[in-house]
PDBQT receptor file of N, H, CA, C and O in Angstrom, charges set to zero:
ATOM      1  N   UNK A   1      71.937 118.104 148.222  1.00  0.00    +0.000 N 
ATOM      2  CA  UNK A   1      72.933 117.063 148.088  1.00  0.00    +0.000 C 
ATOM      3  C   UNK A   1      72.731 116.067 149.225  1.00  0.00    +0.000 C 
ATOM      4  O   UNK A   1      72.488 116.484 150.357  1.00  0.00    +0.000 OA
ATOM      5  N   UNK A   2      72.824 114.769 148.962  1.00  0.00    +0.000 N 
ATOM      6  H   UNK A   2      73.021 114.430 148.042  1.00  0.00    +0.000 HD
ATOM      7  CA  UNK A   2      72.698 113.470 149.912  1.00  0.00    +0.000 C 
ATOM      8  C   UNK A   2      73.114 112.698 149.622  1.00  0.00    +0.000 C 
ATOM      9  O   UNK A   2      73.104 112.384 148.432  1.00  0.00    +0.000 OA
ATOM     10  N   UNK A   3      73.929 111.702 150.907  1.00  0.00    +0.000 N 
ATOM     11  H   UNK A   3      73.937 111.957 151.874  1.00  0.00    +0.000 HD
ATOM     12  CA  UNK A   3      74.415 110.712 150.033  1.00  0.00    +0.000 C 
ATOM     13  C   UNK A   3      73.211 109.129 150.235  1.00  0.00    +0.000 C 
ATOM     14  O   UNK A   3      72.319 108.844 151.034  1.00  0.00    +0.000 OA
ATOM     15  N   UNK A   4      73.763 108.514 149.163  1.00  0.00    +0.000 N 
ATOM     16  H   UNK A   4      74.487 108.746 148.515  1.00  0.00    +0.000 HD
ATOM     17  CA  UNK A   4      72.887 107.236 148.878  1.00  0.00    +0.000 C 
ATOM     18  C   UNK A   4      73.791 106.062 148.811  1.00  0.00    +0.000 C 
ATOM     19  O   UNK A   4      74.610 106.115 147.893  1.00  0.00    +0.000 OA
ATOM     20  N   UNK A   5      73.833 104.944 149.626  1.00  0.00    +0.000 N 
ATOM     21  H   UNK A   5      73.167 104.902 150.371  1.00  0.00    +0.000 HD
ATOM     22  CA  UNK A   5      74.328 103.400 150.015  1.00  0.00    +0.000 C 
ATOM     23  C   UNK A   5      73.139 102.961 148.582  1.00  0.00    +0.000 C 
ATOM     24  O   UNK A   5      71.924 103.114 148.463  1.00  0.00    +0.000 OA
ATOM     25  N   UNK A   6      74.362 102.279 147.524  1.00  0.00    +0.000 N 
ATOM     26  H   UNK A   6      75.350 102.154 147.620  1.00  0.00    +0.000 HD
ATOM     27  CA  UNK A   6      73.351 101.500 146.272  1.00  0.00    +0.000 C 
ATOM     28  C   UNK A   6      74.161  99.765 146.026  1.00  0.00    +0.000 C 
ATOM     29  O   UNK A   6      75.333  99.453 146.235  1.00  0.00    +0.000 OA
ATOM     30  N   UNK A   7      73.083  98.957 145.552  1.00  0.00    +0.000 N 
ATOM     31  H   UNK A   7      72.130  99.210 145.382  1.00  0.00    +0.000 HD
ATOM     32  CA  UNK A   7      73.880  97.800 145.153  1.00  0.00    +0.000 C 
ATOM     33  C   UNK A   7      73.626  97.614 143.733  1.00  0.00    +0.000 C 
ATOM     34  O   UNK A   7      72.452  97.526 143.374  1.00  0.00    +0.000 OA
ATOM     35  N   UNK A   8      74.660  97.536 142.783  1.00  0.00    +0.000 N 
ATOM     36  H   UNK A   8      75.614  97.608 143.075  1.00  0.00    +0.000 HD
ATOM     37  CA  UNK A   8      74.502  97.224 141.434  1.00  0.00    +0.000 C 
ATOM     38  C   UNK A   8      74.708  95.836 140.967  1.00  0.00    +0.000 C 
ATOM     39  O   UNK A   8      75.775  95.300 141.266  1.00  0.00    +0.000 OA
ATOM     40  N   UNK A   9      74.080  95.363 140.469  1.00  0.00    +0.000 N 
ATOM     41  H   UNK A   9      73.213  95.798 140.226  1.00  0.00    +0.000 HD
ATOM     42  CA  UNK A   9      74.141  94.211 139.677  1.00  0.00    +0.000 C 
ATOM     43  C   UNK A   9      74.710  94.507 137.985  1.00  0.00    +0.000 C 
ATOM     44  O   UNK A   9      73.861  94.815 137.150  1.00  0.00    +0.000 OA
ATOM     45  N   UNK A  10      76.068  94.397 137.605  1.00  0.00    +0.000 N 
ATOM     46  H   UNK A  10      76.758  94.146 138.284  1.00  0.00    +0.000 HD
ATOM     47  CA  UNK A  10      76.178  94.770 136.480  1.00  0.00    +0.000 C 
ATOM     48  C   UNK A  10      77.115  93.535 135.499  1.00  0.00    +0.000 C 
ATOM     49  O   UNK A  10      78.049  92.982 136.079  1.00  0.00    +0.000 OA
ATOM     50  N   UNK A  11      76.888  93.245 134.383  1.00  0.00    +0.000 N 
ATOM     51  H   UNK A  11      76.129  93.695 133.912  1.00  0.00    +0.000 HD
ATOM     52  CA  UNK A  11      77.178  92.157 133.790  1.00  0.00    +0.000 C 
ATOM     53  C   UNK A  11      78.262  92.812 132.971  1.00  0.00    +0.000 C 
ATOM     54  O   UNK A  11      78.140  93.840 132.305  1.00  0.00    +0.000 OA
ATOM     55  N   UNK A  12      79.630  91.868 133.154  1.00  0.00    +0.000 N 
ATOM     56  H   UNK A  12      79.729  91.033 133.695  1.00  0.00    +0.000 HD
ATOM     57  CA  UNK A  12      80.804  92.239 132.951  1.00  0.00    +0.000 C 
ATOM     58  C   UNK A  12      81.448  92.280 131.415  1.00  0.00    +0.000 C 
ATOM     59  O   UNK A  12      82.148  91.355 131.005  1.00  0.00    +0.000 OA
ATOM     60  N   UNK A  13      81.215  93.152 130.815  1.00  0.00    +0.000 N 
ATOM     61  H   UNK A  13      80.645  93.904 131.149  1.00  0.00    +0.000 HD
ATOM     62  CA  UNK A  13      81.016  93.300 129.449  1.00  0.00    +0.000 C 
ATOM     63  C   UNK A  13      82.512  91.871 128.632  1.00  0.00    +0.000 C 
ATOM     64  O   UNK A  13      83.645  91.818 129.109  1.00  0.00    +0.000 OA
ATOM     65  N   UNK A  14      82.127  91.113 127.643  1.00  0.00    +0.000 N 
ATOM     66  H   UNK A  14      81.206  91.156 127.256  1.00  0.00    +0.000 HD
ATOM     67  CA  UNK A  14      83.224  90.048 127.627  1.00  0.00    +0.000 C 
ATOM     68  C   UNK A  14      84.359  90.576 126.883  1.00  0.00    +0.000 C 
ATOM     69  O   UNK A  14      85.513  90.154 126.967  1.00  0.00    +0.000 OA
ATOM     70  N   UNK A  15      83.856  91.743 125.983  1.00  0.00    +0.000 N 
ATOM     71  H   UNK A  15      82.919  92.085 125.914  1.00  0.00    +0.000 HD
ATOM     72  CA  UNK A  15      85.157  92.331 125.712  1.00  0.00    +0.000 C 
ATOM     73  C   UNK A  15      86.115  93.279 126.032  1.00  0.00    +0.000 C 
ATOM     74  O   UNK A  15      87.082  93.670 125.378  1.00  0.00    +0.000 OA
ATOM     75  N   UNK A  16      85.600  93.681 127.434  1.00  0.00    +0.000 N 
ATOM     76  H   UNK A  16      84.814  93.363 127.965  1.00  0.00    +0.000 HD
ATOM     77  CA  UNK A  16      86.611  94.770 128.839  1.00  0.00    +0.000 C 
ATOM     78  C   UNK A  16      87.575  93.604 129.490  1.00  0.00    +0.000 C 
ATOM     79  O   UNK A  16      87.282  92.531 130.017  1.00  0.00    +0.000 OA
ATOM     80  N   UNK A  17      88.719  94.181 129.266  1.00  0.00    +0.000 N 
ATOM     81  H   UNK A  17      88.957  95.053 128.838  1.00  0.00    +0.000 HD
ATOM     82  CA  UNK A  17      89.947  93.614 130.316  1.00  0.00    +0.000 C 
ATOM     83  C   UNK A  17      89.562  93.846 131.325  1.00  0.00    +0.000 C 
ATOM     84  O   UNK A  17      88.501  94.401 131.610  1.00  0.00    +0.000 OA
ATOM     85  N   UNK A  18      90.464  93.410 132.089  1.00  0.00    +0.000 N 
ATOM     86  H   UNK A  18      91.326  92.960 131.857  1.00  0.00    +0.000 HD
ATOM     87  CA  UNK A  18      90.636  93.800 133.824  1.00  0.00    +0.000 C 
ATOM     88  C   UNK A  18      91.124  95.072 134.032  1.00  0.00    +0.000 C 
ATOM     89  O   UNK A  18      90.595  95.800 134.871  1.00  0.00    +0.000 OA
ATOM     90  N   UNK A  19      92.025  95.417 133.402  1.00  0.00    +0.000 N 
ATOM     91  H   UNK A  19      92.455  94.825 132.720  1.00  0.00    +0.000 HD
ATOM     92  CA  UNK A  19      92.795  96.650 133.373  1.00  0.00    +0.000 C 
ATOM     93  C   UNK A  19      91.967  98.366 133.027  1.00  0.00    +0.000 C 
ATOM     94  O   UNK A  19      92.256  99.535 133.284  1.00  0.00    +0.000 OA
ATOM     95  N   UNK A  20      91.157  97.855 132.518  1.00  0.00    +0.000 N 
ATOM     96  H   UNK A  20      90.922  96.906 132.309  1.00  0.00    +0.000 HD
ATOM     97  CA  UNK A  20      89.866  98.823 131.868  1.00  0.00    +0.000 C 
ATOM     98  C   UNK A  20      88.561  98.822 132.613  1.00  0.00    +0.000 C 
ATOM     99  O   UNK A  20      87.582  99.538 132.404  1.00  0.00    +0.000 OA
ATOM    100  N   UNK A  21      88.717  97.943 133.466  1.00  0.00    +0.000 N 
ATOM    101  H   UNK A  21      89.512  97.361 133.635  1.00  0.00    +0.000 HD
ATOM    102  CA  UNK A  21      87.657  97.457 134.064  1.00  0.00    +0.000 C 
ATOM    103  C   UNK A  21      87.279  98.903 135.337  1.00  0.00    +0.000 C 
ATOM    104  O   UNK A  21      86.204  99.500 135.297  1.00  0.00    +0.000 OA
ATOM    105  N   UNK A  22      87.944  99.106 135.957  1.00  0.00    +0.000 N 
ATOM    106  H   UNK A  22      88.818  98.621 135.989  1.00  0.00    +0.000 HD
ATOM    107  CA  UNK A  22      88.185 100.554 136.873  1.00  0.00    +0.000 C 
ATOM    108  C   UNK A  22      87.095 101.581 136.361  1.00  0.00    +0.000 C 
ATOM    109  O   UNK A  22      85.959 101.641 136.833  1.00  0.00    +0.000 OA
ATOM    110  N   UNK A  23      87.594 102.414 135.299  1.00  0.00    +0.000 N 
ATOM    111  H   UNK A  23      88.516 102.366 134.916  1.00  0.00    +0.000 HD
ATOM    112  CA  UNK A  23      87.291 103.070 134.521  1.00  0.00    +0.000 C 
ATOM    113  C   UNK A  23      85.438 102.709 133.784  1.00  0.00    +0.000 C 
ATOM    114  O   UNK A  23      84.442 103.432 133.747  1.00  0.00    +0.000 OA
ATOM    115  N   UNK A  24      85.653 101.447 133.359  1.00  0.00    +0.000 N 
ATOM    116  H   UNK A  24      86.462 100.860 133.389  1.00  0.00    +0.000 HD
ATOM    117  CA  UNK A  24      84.260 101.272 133.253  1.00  0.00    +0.000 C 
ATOM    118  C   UNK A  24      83.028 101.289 134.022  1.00  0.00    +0.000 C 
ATOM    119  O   UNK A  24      81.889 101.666 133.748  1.00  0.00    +0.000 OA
ATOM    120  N   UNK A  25      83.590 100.750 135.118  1.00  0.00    +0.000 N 
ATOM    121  H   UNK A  25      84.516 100.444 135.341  1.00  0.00    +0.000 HD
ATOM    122  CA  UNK A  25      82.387 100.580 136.490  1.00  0.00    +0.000 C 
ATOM    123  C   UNK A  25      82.401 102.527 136.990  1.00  0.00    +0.000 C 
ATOM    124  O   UNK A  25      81.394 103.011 137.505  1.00  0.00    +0.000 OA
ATOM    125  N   UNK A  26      83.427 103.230 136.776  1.00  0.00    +0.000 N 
ATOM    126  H   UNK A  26      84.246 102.837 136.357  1.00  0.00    +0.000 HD
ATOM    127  CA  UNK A  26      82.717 104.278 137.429  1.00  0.00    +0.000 C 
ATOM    128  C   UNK A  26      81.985 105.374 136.025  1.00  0.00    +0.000 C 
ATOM    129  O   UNK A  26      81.546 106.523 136.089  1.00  0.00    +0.000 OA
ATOM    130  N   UNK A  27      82.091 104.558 135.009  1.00  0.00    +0.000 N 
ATOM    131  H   UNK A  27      82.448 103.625 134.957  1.00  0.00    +0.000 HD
ATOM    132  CA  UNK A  27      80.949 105.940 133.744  1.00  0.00    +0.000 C 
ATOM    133  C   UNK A  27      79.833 104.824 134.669  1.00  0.00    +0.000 C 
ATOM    134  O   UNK A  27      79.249 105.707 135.297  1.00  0.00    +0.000 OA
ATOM    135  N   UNK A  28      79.293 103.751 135.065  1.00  0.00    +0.000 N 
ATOM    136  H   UNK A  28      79.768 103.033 134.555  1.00  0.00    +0.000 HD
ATOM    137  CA  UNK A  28      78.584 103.143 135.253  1.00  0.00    +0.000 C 
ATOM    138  C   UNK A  28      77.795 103.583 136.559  1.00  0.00    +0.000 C 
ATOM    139  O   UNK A  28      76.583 103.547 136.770  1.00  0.00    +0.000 OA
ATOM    140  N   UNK A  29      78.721 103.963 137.283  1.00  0.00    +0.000 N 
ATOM    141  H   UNK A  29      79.706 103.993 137.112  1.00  0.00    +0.000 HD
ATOM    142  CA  UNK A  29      77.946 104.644 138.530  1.00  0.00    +0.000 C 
ATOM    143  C   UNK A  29      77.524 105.985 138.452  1.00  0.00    +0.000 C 
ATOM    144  O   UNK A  29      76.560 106.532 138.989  1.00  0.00    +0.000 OA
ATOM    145  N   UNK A  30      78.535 106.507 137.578  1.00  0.00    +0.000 N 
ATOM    146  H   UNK A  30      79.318 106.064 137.142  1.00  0.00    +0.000 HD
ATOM    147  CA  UNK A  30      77.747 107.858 137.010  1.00  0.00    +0.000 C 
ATOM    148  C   UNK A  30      76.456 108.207 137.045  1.00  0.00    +0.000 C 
ATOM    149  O   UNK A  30      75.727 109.150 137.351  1.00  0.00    +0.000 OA
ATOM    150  N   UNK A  31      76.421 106.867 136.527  1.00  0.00    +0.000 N 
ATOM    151  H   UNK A  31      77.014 106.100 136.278  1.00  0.00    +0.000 HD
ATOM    152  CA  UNK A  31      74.973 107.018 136.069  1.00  0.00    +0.000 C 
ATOM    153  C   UNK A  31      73.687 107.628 136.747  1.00  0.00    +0.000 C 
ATOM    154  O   UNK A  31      72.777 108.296 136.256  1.00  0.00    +0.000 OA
ATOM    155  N   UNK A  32      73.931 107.125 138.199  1.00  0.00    +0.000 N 
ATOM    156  H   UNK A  32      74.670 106.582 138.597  1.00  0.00    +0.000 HD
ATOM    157  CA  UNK A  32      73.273 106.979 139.167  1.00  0.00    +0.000 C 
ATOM    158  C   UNK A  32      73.553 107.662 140.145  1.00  0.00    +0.000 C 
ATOM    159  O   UNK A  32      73.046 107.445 141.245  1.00  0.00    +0.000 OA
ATOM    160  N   UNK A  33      74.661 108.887 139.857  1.00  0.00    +0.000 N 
ATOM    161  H   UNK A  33      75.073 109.064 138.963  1.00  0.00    +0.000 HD
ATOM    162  CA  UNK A  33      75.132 110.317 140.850  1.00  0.00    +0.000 C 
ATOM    163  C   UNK A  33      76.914 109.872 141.022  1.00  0.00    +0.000 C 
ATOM    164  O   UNK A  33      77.394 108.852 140.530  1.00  0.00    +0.000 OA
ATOM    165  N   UNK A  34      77.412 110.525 141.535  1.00  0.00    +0.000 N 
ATOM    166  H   UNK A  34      77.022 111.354 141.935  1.00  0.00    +0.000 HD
ATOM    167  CA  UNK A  34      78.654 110.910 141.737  1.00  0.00    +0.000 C 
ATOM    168  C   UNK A  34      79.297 110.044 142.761  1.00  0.00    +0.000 C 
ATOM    169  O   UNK A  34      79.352 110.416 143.933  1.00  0.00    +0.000 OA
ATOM    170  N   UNK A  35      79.791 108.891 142.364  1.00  0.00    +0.000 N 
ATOM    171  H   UNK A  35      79.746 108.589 141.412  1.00  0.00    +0.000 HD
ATOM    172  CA  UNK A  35      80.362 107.836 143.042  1.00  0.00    +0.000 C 
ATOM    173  C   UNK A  35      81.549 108.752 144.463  1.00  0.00    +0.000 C 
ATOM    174  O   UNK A  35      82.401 109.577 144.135  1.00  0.00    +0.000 OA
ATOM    175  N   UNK A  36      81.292 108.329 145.950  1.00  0.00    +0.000 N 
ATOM    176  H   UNK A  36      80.599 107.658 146.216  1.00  0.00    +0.000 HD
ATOM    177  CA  UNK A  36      81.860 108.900 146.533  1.00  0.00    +0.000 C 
ATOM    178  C   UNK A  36      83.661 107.767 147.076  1.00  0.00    +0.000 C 
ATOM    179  O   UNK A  36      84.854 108.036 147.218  1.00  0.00    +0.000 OA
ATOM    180  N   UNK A  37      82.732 106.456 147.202  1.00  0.00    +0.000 N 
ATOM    181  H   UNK A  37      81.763 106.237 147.087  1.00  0.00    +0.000 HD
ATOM    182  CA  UNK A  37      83.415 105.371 147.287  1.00  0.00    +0.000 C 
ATOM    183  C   UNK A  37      82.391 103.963 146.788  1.00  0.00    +0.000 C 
ATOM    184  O   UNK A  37      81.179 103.799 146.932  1.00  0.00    +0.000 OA
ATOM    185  N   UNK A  38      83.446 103.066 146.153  1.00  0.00    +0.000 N 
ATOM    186  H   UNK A  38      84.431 103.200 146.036  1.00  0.00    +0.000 HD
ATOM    187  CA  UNK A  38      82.637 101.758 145.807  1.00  0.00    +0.000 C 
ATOM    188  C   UNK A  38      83.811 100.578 145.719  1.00  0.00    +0.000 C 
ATOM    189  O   UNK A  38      85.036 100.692 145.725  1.00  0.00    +0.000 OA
ATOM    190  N   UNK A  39      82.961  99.401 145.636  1.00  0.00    +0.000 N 
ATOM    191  H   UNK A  39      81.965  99.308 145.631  1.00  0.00    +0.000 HD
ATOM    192  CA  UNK A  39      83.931  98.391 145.610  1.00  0.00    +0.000 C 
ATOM    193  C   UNK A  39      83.264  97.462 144.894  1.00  0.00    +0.000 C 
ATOM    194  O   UNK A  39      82.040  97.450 144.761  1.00  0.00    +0.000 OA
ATOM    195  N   UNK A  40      84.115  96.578 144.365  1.00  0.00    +0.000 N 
ATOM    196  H   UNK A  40      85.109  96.587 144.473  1.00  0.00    +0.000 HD
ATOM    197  CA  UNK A  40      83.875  95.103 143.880  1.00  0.00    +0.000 C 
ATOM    198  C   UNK A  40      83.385  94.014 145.309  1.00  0.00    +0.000 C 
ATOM    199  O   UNK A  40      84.209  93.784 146.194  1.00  0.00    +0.000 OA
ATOM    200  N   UNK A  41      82.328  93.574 145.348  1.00  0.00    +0.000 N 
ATOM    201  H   UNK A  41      81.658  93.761 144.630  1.00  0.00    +0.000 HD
ATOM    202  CA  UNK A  41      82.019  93.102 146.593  1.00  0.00    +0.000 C 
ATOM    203  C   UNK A  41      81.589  91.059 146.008  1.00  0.00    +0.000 C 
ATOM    204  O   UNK A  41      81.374  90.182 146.845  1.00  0.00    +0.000 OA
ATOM    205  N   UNK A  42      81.581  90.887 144.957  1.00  0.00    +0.000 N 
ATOM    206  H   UNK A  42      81.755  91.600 144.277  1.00  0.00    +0.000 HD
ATOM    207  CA  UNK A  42      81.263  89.703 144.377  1.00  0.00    +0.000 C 
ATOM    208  C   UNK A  42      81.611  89.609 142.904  1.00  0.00    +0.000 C 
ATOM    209  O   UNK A  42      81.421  90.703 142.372  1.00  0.00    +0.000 OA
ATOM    210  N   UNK A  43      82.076  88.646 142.015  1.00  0.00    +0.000 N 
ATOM    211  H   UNK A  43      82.230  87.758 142.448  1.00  0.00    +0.000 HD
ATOM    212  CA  UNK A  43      82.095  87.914 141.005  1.00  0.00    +0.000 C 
ATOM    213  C   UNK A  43      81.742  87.142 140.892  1.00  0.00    +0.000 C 
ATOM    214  O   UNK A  43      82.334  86.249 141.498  1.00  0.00    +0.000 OA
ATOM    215  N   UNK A  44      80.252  86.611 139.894  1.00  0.00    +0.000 N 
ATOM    216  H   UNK A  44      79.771  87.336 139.401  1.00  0.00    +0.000 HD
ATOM    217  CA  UNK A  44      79.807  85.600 139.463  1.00  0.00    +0.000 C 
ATOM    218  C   UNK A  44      79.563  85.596 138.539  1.00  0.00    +0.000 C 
ATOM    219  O   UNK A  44      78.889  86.382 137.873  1.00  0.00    +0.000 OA
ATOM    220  N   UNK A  45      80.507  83.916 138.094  1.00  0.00    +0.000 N 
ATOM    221  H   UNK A  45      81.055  83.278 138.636  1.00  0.00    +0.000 HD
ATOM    222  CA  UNK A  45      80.584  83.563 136.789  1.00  0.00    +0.000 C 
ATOM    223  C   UNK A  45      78.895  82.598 136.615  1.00  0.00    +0.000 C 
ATOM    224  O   UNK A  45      78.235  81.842 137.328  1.00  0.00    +0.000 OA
ATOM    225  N   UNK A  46      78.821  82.983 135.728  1.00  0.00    +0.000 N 
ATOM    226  H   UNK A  46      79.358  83.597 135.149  1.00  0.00    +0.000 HD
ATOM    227  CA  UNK A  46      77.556  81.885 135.280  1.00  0.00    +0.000 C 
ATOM    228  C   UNK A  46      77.351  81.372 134.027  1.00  0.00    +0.000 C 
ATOM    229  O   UNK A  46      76.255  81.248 133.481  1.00  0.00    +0.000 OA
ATOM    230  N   UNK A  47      78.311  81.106 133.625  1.00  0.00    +0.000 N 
ATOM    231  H   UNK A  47      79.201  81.207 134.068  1.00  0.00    +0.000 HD
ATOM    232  CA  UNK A  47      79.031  80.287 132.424  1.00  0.00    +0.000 C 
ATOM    233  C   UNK A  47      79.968  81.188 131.293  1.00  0.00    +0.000 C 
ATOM    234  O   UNK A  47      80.246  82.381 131.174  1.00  0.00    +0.000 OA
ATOM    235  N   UNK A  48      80.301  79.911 130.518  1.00  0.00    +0.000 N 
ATOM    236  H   UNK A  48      80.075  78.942 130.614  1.00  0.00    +0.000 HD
ATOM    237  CA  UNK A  48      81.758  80.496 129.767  1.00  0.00    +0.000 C 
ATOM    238  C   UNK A  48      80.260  81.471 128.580  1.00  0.00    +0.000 C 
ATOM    239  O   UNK A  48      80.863  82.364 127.986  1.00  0.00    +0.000 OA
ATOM    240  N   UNK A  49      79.240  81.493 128.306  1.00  0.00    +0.000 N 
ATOM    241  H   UNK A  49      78.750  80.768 128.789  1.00  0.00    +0.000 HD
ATOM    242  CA  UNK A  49      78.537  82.043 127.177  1.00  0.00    +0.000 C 
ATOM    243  C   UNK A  49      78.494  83.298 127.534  1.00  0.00    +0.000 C 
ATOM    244  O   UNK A  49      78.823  84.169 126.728  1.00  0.00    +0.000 OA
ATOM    245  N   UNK A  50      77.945  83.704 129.211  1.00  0.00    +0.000 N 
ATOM    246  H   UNK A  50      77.677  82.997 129.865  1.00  0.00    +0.000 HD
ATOM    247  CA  UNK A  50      77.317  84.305 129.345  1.00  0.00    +0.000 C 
ATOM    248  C   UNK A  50      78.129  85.444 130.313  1.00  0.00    +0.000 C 
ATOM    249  O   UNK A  50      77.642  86.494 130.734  1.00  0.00    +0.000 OA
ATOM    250  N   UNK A  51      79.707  84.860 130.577  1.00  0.00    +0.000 N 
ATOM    251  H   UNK A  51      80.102  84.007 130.234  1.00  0.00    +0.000 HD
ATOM    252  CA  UNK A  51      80.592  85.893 130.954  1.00  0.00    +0.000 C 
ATOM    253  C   UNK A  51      80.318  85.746 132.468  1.00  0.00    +0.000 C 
ATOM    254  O   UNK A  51      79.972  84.637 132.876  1.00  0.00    +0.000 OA
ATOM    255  N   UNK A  52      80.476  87.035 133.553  1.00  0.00    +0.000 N 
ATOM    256  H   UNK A  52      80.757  87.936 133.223  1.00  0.00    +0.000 HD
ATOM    257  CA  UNK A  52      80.846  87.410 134.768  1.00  0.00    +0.000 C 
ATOM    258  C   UNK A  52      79.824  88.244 135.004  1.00  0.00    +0.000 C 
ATOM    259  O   UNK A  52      79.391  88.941 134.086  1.00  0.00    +0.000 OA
ATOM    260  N   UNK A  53      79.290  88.298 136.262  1.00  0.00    +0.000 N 
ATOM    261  H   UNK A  53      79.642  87.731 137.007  1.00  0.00    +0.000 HD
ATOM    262  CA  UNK A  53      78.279  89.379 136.461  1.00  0.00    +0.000 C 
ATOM    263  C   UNK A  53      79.059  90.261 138.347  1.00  0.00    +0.000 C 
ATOM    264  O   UNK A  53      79.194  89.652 139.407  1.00  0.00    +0.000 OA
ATOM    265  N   UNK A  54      79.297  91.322 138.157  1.00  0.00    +0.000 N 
ATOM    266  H   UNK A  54      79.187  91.818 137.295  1.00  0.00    +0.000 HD
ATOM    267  CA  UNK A  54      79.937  92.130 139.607  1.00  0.00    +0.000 C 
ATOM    268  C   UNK A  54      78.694  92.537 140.035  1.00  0.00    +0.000 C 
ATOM    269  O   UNK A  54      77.650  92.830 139.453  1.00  0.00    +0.000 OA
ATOM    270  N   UNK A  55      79.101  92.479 141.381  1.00  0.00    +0.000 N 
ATOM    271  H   UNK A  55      79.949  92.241 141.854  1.00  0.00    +0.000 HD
ATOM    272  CA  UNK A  55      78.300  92.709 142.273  1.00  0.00    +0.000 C 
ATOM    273  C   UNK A  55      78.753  93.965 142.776  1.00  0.00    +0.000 C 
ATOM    274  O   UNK A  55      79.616  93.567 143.558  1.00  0.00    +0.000 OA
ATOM    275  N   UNK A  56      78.765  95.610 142.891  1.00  0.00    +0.000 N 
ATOM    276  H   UNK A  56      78.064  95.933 142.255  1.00  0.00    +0.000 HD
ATOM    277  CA  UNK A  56      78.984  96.675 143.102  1.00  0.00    +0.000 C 
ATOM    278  C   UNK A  56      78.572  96.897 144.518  1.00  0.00    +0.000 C 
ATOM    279  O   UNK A  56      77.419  96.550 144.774  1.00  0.00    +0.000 OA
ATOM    280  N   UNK A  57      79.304  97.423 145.525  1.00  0.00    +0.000 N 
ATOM    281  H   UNK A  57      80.241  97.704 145.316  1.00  0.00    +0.000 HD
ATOM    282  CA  UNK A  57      78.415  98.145 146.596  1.00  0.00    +0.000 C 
ATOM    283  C   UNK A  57      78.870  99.849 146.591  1.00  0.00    +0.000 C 
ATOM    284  O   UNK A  57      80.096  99.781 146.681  1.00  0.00    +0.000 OA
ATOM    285  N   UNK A  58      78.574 101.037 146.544  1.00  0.00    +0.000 N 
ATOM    286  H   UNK A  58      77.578 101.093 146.471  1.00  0.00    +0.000 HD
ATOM    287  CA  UNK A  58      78.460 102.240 146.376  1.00  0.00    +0.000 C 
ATOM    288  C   UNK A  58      77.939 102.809 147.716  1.00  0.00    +0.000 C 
ATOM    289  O   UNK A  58      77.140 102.422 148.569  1.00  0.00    +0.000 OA
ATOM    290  N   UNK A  59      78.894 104.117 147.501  1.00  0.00    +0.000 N 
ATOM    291  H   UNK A  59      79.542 104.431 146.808  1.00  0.00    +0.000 HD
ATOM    292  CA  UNK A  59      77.949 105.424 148.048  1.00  0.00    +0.000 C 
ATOM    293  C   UNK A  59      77.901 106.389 147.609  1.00  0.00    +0.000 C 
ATOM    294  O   UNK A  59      79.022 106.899 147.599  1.00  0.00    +0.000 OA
ATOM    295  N   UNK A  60      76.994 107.140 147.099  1.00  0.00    +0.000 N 
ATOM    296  H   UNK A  60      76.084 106.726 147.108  1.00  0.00    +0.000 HD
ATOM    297  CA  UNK A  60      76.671 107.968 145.803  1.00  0.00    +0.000 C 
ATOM    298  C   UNK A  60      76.513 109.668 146.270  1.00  0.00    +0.000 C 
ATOM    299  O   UNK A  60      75.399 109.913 146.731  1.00  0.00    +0.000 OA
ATOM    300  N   UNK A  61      76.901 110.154 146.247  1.00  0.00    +0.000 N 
ATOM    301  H   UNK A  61      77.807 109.955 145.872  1.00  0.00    +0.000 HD
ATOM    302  CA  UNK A  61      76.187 111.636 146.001  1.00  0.00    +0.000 C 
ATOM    303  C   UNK A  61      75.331 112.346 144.987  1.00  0.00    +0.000 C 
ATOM    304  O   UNK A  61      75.699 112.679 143.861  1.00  0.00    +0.000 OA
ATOM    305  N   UNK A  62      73.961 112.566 145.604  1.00  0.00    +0.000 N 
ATOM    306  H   UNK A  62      73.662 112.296 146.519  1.00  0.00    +0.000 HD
ATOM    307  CA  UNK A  62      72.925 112.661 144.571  1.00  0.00    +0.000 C 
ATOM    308  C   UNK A  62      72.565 113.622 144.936  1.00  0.00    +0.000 C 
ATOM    309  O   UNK A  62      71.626 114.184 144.371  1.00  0.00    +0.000 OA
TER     310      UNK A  62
């Protein structure tokens, strides 16, 4: 077991609320080991087509 400092780039799905949004980002870190702590560290919009992209910072247990 170790832990791992990760940065995700993940594009903010257009049909997740805010409210759901929690829940989504951590099956998302899942992914990548056992989220210990993480945060929302950026939002960028890059147009109305193409939605919001978060900027994740993590520390993982792998």
């Amino acid at each position: 077991m170790s832990l791992a400092s990760k940065t995700l780039t993940l594009p903010w799905p257009k049909d997740l609320k805010a409210s759901d949004l929690r829940a989504w980002v951590k099956d998302q870190l899942c992914l990548h080991g056992a989220p210990l702590r993480w945060a929302i560290t950026a939002v960028n919009h890059s147009g109305q087509e193409r939605g919001a992209v978060l900027q994740i910072e993590a520390v993982l247990i792998e």
